[in-house]
MMTF fields as JSON, N, C-alpha, C and O atoms, coordinates in Angstrom:
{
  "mmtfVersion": "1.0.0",
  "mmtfProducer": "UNKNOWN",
  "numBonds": 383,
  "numAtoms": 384,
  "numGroups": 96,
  "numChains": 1,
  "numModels": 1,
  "chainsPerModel": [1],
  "groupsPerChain": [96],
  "chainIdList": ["A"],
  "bondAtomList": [4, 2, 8, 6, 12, 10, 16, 14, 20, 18, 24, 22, 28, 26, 32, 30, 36, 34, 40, 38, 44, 42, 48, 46, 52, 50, 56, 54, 60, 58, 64, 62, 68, 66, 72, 70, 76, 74, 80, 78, 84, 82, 88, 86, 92, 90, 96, 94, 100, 98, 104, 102, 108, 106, 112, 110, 116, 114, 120, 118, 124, 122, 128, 126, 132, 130, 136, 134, 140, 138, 144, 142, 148, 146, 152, 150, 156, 154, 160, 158, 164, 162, 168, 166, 172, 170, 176, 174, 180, 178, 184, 182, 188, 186, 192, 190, 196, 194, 200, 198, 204, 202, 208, 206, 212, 210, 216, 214, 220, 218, 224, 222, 228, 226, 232, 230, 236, 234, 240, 238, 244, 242, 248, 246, 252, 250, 256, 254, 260, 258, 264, 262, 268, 266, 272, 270, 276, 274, 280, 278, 284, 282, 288, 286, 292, 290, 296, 294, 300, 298, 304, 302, 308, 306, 312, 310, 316, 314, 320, 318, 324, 322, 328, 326, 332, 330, 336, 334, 340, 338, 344, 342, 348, 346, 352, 350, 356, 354, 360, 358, 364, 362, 368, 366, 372, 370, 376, 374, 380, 378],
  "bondOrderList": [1, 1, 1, 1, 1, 1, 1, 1, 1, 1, 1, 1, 1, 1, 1, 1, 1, 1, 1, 1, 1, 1, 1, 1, 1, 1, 1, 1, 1, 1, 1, 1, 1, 1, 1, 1, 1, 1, 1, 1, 1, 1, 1, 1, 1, 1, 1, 1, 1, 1, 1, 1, 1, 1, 1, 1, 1, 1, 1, 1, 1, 1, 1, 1, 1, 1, 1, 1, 1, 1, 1, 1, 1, 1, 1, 1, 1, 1, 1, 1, 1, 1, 1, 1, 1, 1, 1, 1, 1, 1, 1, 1, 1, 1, 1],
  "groupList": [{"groupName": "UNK", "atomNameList": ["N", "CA", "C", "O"], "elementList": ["N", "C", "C", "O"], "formalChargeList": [0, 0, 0, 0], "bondAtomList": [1, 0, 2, 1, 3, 2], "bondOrderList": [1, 1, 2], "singleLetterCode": "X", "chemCompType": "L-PEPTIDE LINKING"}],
  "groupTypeList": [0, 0, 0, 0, 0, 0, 0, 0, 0, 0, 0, 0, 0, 0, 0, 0, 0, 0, 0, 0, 0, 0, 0, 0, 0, 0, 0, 0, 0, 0, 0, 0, 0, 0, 0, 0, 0, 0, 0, 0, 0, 0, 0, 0, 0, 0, 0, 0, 0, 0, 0, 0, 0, 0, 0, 0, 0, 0, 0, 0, 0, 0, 0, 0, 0, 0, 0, 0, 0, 0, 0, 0, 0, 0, 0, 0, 0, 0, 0, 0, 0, 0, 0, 0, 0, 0, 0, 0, 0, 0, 0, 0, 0, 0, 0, 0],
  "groupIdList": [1, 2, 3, 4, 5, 6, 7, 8, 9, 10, 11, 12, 13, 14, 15, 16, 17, 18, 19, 20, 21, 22, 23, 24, 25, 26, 27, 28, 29, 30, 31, 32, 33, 34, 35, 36, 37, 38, 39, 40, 41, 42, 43, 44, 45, 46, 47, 48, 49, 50, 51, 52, 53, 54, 55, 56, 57, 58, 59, 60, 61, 62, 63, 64, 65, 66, 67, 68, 69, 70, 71, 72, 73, 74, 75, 76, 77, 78, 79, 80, 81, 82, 83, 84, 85, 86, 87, 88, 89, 90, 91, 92, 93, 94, 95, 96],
  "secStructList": [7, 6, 6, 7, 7, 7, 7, 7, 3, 3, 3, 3, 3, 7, 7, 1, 1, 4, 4, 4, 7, 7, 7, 7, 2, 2, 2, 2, 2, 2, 2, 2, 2, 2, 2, 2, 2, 2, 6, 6, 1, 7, 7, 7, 3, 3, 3, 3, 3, 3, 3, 6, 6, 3, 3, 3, 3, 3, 3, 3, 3, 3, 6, 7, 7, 2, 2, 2, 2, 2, 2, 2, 2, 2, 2, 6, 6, 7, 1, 7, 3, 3, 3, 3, 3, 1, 1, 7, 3, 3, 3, 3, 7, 7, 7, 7],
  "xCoordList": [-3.238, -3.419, -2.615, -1.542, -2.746, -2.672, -1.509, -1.837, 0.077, 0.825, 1.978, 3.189, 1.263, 1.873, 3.115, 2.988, 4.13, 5.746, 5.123, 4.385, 5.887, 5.702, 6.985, 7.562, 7.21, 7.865, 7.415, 8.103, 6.239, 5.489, 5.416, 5.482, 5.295, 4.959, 3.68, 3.164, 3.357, 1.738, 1.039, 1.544, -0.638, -1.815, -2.791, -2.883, -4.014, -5.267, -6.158, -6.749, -6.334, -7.229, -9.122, -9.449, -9.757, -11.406, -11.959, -11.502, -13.206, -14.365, -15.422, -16.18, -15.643, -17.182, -17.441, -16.658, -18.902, -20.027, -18.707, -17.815, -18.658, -17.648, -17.959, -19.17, -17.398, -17.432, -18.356, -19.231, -18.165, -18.68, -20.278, -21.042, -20.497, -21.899, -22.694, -22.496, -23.412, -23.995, -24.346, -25.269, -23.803, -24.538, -25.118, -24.829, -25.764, -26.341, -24.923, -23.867, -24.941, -24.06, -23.994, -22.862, -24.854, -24.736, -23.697, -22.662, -24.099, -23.217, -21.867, -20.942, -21.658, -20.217, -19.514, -18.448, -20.112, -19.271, -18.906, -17.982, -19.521, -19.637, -17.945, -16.849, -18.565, -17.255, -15.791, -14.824, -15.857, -14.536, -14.165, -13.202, -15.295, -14.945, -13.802, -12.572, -14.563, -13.869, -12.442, -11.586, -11.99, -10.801, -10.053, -8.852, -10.591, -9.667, -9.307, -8.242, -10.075, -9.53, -8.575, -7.439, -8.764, -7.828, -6.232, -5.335, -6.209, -5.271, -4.104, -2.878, -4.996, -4.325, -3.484, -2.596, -4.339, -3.583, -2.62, -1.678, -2.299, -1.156, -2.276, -3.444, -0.689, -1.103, -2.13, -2.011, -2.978, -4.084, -4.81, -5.097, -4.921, -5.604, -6.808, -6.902, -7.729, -9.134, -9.325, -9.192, -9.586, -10.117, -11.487, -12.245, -11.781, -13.315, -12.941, -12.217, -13.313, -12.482, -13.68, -14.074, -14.101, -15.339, -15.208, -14.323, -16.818, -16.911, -18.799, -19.53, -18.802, -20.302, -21.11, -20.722, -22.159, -22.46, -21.981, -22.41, -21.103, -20.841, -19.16, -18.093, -19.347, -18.194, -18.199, -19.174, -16.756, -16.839, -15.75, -15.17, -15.307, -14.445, -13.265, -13.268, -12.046, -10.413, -9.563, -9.654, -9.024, -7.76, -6.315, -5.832, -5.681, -4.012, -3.151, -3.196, -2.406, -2.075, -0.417, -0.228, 0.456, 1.857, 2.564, 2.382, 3.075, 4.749, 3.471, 4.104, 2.578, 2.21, 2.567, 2.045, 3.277, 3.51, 2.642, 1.46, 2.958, 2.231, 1.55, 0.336, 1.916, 1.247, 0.286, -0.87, 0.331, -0.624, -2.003, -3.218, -0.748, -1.955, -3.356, -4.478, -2.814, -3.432, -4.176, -5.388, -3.58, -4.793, -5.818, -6.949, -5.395, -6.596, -7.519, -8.667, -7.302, -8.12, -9.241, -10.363, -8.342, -9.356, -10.332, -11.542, -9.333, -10.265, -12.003, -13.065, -11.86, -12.649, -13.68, -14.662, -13.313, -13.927, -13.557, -14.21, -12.683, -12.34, -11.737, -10.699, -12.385, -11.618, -10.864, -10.751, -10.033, -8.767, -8.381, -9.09, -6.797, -6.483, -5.46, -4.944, -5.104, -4.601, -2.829, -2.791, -1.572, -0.65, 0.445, 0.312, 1.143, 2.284, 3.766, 4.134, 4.397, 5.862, 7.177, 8.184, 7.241, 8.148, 8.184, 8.615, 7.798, 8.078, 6.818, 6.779, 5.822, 4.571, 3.38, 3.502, 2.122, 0.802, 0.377, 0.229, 0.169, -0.251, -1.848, -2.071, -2.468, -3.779, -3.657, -3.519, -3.731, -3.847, -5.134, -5.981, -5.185, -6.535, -6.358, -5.408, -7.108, -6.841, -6.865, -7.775, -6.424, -6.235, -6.434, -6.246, -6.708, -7.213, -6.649, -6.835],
  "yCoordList": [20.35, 20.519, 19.439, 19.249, 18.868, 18.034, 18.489, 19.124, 18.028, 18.482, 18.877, 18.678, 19.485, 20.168, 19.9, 19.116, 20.628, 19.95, 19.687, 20.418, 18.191, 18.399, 17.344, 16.67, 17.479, 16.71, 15.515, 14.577, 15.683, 14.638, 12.891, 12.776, 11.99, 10.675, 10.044, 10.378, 9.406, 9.512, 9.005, 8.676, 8.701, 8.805, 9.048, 8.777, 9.834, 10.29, 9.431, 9.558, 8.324, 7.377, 7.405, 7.821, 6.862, 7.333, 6.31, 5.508, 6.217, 5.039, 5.214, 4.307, 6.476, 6.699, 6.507, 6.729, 5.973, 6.407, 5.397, 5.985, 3.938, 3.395, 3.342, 3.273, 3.351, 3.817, 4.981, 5.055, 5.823, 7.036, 7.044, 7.841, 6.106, 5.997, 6.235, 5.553, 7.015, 7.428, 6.825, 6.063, 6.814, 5.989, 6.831, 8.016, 6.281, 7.229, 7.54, 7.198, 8.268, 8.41, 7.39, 7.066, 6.892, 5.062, 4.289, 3.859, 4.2, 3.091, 3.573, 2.795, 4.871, 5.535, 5.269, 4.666, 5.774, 5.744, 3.945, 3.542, 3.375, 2.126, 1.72, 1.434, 1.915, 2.261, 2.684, 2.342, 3.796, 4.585, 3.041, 2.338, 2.707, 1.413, 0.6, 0.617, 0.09, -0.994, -0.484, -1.224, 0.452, 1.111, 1.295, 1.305, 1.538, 2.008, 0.77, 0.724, -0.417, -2.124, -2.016, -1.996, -1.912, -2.344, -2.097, -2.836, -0.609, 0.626, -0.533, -0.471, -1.434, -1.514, -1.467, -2.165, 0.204, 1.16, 1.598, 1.802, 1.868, 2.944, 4.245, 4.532, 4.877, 6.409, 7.091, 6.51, 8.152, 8.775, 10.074, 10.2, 10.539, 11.964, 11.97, 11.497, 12.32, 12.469, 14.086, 15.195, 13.787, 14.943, 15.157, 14.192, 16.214, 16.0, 16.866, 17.832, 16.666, 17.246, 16.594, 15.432, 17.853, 17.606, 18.91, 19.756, 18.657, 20.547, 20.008, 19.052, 21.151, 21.73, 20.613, 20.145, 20.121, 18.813, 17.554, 16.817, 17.41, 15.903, 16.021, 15.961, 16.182, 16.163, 15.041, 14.549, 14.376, 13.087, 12.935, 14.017, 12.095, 11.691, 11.038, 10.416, 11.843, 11.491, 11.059, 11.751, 10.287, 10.043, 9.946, 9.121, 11.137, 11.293, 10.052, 10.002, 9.131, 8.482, 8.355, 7.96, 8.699, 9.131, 7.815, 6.898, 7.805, 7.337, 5.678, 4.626, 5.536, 4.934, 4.118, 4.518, 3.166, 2.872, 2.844, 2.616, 3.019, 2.993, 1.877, 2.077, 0.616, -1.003, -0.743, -0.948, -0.405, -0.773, 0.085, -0.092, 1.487, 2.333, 2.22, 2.7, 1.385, 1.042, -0.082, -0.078, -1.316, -2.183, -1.396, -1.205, -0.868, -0.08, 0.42, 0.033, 1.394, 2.069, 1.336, 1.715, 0.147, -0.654, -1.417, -1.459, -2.387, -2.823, -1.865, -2.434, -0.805, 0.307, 0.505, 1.238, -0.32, 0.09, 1.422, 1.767, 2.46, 3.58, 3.738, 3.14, 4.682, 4.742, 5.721, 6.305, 6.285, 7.129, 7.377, 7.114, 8.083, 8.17, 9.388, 9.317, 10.383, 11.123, 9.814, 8.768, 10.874, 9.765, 11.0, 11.923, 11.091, 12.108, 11.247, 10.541, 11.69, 10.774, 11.251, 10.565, 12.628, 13.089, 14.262, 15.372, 14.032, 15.403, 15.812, 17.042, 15.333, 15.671, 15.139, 14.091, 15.922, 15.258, 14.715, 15.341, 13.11, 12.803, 12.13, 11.518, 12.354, 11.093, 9.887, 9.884, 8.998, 7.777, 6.962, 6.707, 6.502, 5.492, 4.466, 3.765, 4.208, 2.454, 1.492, 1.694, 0.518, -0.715, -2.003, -1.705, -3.32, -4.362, -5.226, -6.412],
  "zCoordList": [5.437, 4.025, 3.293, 3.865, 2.488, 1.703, 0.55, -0.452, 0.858, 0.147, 1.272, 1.178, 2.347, 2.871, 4.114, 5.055, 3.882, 4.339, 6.227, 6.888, 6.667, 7.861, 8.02, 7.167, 9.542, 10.29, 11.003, 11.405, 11.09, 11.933, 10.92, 9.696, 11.747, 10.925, 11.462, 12.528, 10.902, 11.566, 10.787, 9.714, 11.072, 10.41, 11.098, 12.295, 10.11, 10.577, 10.128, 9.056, 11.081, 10.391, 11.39, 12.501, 10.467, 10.937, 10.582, 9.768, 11.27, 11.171, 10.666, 10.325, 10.535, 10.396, 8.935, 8.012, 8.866, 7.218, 6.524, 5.912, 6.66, 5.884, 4.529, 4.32, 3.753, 1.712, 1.627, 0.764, 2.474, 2.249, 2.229, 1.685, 2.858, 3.321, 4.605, 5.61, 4.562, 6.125, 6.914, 6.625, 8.398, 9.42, 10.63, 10.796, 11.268, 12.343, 13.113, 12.58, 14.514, 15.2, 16.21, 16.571, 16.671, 17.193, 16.624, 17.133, 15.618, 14.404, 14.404, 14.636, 14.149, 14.559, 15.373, 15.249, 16.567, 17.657, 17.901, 18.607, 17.413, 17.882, 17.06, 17.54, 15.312, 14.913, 15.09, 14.41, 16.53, 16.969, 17.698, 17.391, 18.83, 19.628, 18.628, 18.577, 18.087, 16.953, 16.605, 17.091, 15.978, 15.762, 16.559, 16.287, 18.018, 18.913, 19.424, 20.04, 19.282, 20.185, 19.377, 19.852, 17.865, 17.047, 16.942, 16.537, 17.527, 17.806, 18.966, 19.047, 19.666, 20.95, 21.962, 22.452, 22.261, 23.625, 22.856, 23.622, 21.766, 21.083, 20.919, 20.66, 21.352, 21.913, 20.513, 19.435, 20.586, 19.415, 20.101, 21.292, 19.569, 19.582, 19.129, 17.996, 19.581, 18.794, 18.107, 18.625, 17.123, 16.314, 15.493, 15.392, 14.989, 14.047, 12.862, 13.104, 11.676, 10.185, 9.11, 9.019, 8.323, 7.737, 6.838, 6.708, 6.112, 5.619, 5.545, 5.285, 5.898, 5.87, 6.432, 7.503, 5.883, 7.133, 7.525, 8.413, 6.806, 7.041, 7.785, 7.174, 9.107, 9.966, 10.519, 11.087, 10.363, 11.222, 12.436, 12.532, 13.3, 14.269, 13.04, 11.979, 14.294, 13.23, 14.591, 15.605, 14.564, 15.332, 14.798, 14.022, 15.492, 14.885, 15.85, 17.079, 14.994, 15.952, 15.217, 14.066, 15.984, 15.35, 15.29, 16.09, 14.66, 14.796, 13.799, 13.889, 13.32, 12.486, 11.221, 10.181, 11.157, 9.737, 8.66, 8.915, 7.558, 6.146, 6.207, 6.253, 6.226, 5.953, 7.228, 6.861, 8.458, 9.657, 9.432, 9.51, 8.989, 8.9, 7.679, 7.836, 6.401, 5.189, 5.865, 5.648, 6.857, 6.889, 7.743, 7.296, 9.141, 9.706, 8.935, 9.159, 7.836, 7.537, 6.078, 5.742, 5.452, 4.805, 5.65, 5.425, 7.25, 8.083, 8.399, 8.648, 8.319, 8.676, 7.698, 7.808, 6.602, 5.028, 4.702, 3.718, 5.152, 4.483, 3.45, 3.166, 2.644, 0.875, 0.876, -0.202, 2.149, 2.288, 3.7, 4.671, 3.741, 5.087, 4.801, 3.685, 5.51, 5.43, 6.173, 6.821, 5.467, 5.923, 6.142, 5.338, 6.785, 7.331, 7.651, 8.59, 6.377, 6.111, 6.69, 6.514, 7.517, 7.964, 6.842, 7.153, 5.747, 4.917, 4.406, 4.408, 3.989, 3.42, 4.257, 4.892, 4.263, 4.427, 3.085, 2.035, 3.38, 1.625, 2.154, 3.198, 1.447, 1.246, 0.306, -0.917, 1.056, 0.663, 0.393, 1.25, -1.196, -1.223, -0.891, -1.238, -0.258, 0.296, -0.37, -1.174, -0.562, -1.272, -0.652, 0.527, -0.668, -0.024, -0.66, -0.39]
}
């Protein structure tokens, strides 16, 4: 939840439907590819986080800085990223 106190540092960063635009699941996954070279071999979790139809692929990948995690997720064309500072889950809009 968004706000909400944590300990963890981190980000939940994603590939899919970049600017919030739909792609098949081909194009996606192809997408995770791309993110995950990018990641390279730092540790991530796969997850899926959505509502009602539009569920997509999330990877928690800890110990993340703010700047790496902001270019990943613009690299991605994403217009947000969930971000975990040691005290809060915040969402972040991306910037370029």
């Amino acid at each position: 939840m968004i706000g909400a106190p944590t300990r963890l540092r981190g980000a939940v960063l994603g590939a899919w439907n970049p600017g919030s635009r739909w792609q098949s699941e081909y194009r996606n996954r192809k997408r995770d590819q791309r993110l995950l070279r990018k990641l390279g071999g730092q540790y991530y979790q796969s997850m899926w986080g959505g509502t009602d139809a539009w569920w997509e692929r999330h990877f928690w990948v800890p110990g993340l800085t703010f700047q790496r995690a902001n270019r990943l997720a613009s690299a991605m064309e994403q217009k947000a990223f969930l971000f975990l500072n040691g005290k809060h889950v915040l969402l972040i809009w991306c910037y370029t």
